[in-house]
N, C-alpha and C positions, 0 to 999 in steps of 0.2 A: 548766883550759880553755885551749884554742891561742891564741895570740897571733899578730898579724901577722908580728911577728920572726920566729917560731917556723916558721910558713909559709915567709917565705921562705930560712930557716935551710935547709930540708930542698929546699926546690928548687935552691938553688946545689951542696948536697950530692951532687944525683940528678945536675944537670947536669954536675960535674966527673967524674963515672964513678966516686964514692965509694962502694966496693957491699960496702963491710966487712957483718959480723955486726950490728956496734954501729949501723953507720946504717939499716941495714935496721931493728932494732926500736925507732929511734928513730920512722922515718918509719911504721910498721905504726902506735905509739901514738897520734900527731898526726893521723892522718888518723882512728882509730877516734871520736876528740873533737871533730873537724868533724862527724863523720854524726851524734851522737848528738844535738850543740846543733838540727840543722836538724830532724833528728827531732820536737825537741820542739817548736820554732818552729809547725811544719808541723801538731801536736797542737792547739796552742794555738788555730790561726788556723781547726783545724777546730772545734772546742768552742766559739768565739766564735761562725761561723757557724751554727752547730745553734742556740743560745740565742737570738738573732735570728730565725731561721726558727719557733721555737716561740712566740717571741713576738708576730710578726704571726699567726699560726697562730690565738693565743688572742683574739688582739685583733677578727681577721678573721669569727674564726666563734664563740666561745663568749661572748664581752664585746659583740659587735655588738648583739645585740637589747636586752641592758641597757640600753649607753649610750644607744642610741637612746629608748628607755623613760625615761630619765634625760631627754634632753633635751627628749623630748615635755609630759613633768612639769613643767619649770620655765620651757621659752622656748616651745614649741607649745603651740596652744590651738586649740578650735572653740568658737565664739561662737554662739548661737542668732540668728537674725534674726528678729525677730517680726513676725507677719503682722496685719493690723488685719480686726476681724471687721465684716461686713457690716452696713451701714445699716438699719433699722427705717423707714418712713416711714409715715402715714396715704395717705390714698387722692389727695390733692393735693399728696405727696411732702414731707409738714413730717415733719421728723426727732424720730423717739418714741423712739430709743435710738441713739445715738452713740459712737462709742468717740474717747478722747482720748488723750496720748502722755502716758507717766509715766514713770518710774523705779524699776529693782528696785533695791536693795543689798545686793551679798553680797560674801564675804569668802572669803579663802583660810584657814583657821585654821593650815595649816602653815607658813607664812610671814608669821607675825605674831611672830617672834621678841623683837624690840625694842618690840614695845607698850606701853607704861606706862599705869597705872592712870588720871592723867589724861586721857588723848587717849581712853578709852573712857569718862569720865562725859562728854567734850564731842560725842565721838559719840553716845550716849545721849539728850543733851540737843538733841541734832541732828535723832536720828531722832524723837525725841517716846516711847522706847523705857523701860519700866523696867528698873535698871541690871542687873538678876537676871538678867530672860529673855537681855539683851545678854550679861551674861558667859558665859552659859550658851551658846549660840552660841559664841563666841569659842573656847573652853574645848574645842571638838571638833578634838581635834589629830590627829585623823586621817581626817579628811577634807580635800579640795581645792576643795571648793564648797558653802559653805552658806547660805542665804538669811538677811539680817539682817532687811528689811522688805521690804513689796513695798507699790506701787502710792504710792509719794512723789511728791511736787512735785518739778519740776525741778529749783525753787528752792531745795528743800531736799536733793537730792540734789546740787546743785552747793556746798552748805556742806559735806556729809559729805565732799563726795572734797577739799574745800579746806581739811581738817583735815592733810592728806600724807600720812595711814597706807599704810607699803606694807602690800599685800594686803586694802585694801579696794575693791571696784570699783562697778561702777552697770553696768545693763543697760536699753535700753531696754525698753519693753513698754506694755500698755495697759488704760484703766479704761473700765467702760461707765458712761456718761453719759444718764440719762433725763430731757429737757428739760420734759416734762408732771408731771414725779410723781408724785403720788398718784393725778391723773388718771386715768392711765393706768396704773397700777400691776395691776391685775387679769386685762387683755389681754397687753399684753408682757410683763411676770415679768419676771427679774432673771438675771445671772448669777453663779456661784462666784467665788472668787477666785483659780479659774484662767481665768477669761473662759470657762467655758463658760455654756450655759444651764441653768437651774436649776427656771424655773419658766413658764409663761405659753406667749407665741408666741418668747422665747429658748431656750425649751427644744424647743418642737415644731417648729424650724426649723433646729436646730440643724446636718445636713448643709450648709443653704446657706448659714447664716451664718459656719459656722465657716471661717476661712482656714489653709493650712497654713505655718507654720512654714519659714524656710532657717536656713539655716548659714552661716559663715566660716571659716577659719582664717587667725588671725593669730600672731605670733610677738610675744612678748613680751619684755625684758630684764629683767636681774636684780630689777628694782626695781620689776616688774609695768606698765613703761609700752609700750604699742605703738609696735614699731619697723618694722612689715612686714605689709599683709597679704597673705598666701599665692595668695589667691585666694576665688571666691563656689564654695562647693562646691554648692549650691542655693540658687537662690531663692525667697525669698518670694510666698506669692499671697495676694492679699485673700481674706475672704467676699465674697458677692453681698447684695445689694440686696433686702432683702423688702419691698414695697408691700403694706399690709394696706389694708383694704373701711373700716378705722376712719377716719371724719371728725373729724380733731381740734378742730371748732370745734362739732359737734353734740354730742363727749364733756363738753367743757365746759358743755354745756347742761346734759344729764343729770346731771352732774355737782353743779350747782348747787342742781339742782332736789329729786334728792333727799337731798343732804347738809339743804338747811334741813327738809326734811318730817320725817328720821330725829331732829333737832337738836330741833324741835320738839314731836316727839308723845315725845321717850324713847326712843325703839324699840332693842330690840337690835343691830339691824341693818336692813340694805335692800337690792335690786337694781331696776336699769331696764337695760332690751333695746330698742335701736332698730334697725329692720331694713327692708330695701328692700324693698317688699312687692312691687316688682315684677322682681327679684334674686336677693332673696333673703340680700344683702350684709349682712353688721353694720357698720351705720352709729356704733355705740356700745353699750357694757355698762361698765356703773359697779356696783359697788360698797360697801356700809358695813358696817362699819368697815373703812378702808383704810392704805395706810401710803407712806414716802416709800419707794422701791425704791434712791437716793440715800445715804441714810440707815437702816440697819435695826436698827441699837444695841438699840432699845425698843420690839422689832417680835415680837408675840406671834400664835399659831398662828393667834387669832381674826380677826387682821387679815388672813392670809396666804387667806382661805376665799375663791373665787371662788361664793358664793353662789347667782347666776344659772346657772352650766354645773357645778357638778359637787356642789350640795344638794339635796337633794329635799324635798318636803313634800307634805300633801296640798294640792291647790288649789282645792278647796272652788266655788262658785259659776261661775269661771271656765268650767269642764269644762260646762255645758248646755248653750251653744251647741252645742256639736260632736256630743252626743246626739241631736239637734231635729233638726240638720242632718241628719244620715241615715237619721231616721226622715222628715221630708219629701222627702228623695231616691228612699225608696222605694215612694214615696204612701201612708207607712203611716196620716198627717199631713196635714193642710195647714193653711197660719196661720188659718185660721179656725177650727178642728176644736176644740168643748170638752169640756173635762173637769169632772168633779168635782172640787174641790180643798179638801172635805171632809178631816182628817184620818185616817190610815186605819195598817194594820197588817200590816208585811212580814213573813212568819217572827215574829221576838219584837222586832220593832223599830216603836214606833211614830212615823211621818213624820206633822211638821205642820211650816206655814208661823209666822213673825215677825209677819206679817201676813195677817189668814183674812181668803178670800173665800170666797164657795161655788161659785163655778165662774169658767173662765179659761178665753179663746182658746190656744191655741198662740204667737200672737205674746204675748199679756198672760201666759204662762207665764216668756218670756224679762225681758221689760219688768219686772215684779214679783218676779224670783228665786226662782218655787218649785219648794221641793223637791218636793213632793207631784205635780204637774203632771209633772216633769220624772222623776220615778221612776214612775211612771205610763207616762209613753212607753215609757222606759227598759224597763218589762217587757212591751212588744210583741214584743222579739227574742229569739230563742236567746241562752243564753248564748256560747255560739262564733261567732256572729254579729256579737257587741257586743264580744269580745273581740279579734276578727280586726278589727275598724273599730279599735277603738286603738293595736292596730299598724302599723294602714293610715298612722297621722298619726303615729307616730313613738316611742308611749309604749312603754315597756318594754325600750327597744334604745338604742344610739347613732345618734346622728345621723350619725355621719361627718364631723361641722366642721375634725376635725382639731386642736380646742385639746385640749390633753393634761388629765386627769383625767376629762373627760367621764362625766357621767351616764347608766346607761341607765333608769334607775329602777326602780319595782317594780308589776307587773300579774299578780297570781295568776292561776294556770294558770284557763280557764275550769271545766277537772272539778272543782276544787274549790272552785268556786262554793256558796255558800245563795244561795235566793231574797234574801235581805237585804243579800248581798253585790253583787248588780249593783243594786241601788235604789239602795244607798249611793253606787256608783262612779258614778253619772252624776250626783251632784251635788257630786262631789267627793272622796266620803273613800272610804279602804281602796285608795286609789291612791296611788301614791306619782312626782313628775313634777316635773321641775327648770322653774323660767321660762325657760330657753332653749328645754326642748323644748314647753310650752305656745305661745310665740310662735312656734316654729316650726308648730305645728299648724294655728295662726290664717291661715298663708299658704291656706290652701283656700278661705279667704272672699275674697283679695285679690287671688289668680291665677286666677279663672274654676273654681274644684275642683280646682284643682291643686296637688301639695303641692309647693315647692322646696326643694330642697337649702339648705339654708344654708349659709356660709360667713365666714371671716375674711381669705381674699385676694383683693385687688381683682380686678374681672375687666374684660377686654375689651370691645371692641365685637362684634367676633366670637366670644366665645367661648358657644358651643351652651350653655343652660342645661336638663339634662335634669328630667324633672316628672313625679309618678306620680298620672293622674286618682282622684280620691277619690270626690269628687261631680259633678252636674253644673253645666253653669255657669250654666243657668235657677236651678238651688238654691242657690248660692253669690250670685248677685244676689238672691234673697229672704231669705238670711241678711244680705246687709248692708243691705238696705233696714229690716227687723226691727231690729237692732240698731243701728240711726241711730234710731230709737224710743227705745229703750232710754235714750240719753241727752237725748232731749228730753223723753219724760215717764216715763221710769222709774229706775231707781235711779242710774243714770247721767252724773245734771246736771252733779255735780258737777266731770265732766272735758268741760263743752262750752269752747269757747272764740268770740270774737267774729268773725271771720275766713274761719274752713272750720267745715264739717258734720263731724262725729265720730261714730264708731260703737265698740259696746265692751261689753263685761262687765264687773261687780263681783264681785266672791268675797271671802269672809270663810271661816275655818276655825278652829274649834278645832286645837291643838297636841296629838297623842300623847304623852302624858308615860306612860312603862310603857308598863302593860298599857289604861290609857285618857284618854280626851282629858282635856286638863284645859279650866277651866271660866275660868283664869283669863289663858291665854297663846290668842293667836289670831296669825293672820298675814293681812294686809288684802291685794287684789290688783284687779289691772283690769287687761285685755288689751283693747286695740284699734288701729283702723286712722284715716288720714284722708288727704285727703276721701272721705269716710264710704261715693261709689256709687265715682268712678275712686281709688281706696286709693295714695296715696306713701308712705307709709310705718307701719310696727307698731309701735307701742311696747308695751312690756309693762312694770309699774311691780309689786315686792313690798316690804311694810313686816311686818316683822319684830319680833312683841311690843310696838309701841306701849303704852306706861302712862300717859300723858296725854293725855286729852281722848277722842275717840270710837277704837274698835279695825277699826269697820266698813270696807271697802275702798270703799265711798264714798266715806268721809270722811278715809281718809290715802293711799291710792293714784290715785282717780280726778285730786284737785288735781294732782298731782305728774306724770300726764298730759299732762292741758292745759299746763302749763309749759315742757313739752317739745316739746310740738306744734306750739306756737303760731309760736314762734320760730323751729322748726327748717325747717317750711313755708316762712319766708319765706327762709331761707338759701337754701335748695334752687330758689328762683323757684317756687313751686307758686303760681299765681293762687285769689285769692281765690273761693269756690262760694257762699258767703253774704253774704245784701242783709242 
């Protein structure tokens, strides 16, 4: 390689006009060894910048979505914002379902590297968690988000993050809270444990209740704490406010009234229906056996049954009124009109009375509960006649209330009627009819023959209540005037009260076990209205296999009436109609 010397050796050589042989190929050598060094120089400094160039190359376009991926992974995050679900209130706006603020805790499991054995049994003992299900969780190394518990105390989700685990975190969110309980438990329902609705008016409501859900992204540092956030990439919107027609101070009544009746007689079960007779509005539906919605640990199918809206039974004695009434709407009838009430023989069915008379008025057919009188009328119509009237009032369909599981029951086709079949059905059996839609029937006595929509959401001052005429309303005032009888001298008494005049039916029914009734399960019931001519309100009361003391709907549904009546009139200001 040339040397400086060597340079200027050959330039003082050129300059003195030295142009022998020998300096010529000295100076040919020294200059060949200049070009080849810079040559290489020039090589090098290309090859550096190529590897440079490829490297942002890689960095720019093949490593780019990686890294970004990488960093999204470990410091970008989107955080849910959760939305709080709509208010539940009764008809004077007292809050029947609530939602409160809680705490989820979930964990990163890929970044639990340093975890030790202890800091997960004080976690454990934090979350209230056995140590199994925790590790188990824990143990999912491949995932980035998995739920430890949901719906914690704050309290206790502020111990869990005060353990220091990185890569445990807490999210807020929310638990529904039902201030009534068990009260209330058969109307509202309940929801999952993802806050939706599940059961009741959480569940049939559930568009307006539900709120949607936003987002965040925040940016987190290595050690999972927030250092930034990015922005609201959505927000959050509540649900809305459902107002239901339920009086929470008249559910407490019902409530009361039939919890001690069912307590007292044994009974399987029970339902009571209180309704605006002049609305149409559910003022209250209770329940037995019921459960906390709070609490559901030791909560079994039988408690979960909404009885009144979505069982059916036959309803036995209840159903004559509504026969009567359209046989006197058509003047097939009129409360004077008697019959024989001799025992007699349908097809292969022989109808007799509890109690024989040998003949009854029409009003004394109601007053007395016979069958025989009341299948009697019953076979003045077609059968398509008497089957189109049960549809008129609502059996065999839905009502349209809008509470979810709704009953439409069951009313065989009229073609395949026997003669034995409609005697039966107008005193009760071979029909099959939930207490929601009996009481809803009963509105024809209370609205001038008008049948109303029922309902579970509050309504307006203006809001149009549409009404499909049944009978008329000359007949519909002689049906209540009859049935205000009924409880002062016929089977009735037992649901007057001191205060207002009461009108009403008693029904008792044998239970279908198989293929026939049994002899030994019955189901008590009493529909009616008060005050007895201008009607405020329906109640409808069923007792469910009572085994002590009397089974008669007398004697366990009529009391359990009045207790409801009495009380609930004066809530409502209804002035007293009786000296």
């Amino acid at each position: 390689m040339a040397t400086n010397q060597d340079i200027n050796k050959i330039y003082w050589q050129m300059k003195n006009h030295e142009n022998n042989s020998a300096g010529r190929k000295i100076g040919t050598e020294l200059f060949s060894k200049v070009r080849d060094r810079s040559t290489m120089i020039s090589w090098i400094a290309l090859g550096l910048s190529c590897a440079v160039i490829l490297r942002l190359t890689y960095i720019n376009t093949i490593s780019s979505q990686f890294l970004t991926d990488q960093m999204n992974t470990r410091v970008l995050r989107t955080i849910k914002l959760p939305s709080m679900r709509g208010t539940i209130t009764d008809r004077n706006n007292h809050p029947l379902a609530v939602s409160t603020p809680m705490e989820a805790i979930w964990a990163d499991p890929s970044a639990l590297d340093n975890l030790t054995s202890e800091q997960v049994q004080q976690l454990a003992k934090v979350l209230d968690m056995p140590l199994a299900d925790l590790n188990k969780k824990l143990n999912e190394t491949n995932k980035t988000f998995v739920y430890l518990k949901r719906a914690v105390a704050p309290e206790n989700a502020k111990l869990a993050l005060g353990l220091g685990i990185d890569g445990i975190y807490s999210m807020q969110e929310y638990k529904r809270y039902y201030p009534s309980g068990e009260v209330t438990a058969h109307v509202v329902g309940f929801n999952d444990i993802d806050d939706k609705g599940a059961d009741g008016i959480e569940y049939a409501a559930e568009k307006q209740l539900d709120g949607r859900d936003g987002s965040q992204q925040i940016i987190r540092d290595l050690r999972g704490h927030v250092v930034d956030n990015v922005g609201v990439a959505q927000a959050a919107q509540n649900g809305k406010q459902v107002s239901l027609s339920i009086d929470n101070r008249i559910q407490y009544i019902a409530y009361n009234a039939l919890k001690n009746q069912v307590d007292a007689s044994k009974a399987k079960g029970g339902s009571a229906v209180v309704l605006d007779a002049q609305t149409g509005e559910v003022l209250a539906m209770i329940n037995m056996p019921t459960y906390n919605p709070n609490n559901r640990d030791n909560v079994t199918p039988d408690m979960l049954k909404n009885r009144a809206a979505t069982n059916v039974y036959d309803p036995g004695s209840i159903m004559k009124p509504l026969v009567i009434a359209k046989a006197l709407d058509l003047k097939m009838v009129t409360p004077k009109t008697v019959f024989d009430t001799h025992p007699y023989v349908v097809g292969t069915k022989l109808i007799k009375d509890d109690h024989a008379y040998p003949q009854m008025t029409v009003t004394e057919i109601i007053q007395h509960s016979s069958d025989i009188g009341t299948s009697k009328i019953a076979m003045k119509f077609t059968a398509h006649d008497l089957w189109n009237f049960y549809h008129q009032v609502g059996f065999g369909q839905k009502m349209g209330s809008g509470f979810p599981g709704e009953t439409k029951g069951i009313v065989i086709d009229w073609k395949k009627w026997y003669p034995m079949d409609q005697a039966l059905m107008s005193y009760g059996y071979g029909i099959s009819v939930s207490l929601f839609q009996m009481i809803h029937a009963y509105t024809i006595f209370t609205n001038n023959g008008c049948l109303l929509p029922v309902t579970f959401n509050k309504l307006g001052a203006s809001d149009k209540i549409p009404c499909e005429q049944v009978i008329s309303p000359e007949t519909a005032a002689t049906m209540r005037s009859i049935l205000a009888t009924t409880t002062e001298e016929g089977t009735g008494k037992n649901a007057r009260v001191e205060d207002y005049s009461v009108a009403g039916k008693t029904g008792t029914a044998q239970i279908l076990d198989g293929a026939h009734y049994s002899n030994s399960k019955h189901i008590g019931s009493f529909v009616g209205f008060a005050p007895a001519i201008n009607p405020r309100i329906i109640v409808a009361v069923m007792i469910d296999q009572p085994t002590v003391g009397m089974y008669y709907g007398a004697q366990t549904a009529a009391p359990v009436f009045a207790k409801i009546v009495q009380p609930t009139l004066h809530l409502l200001g209804v002035k007293p109609d009786k000296q």
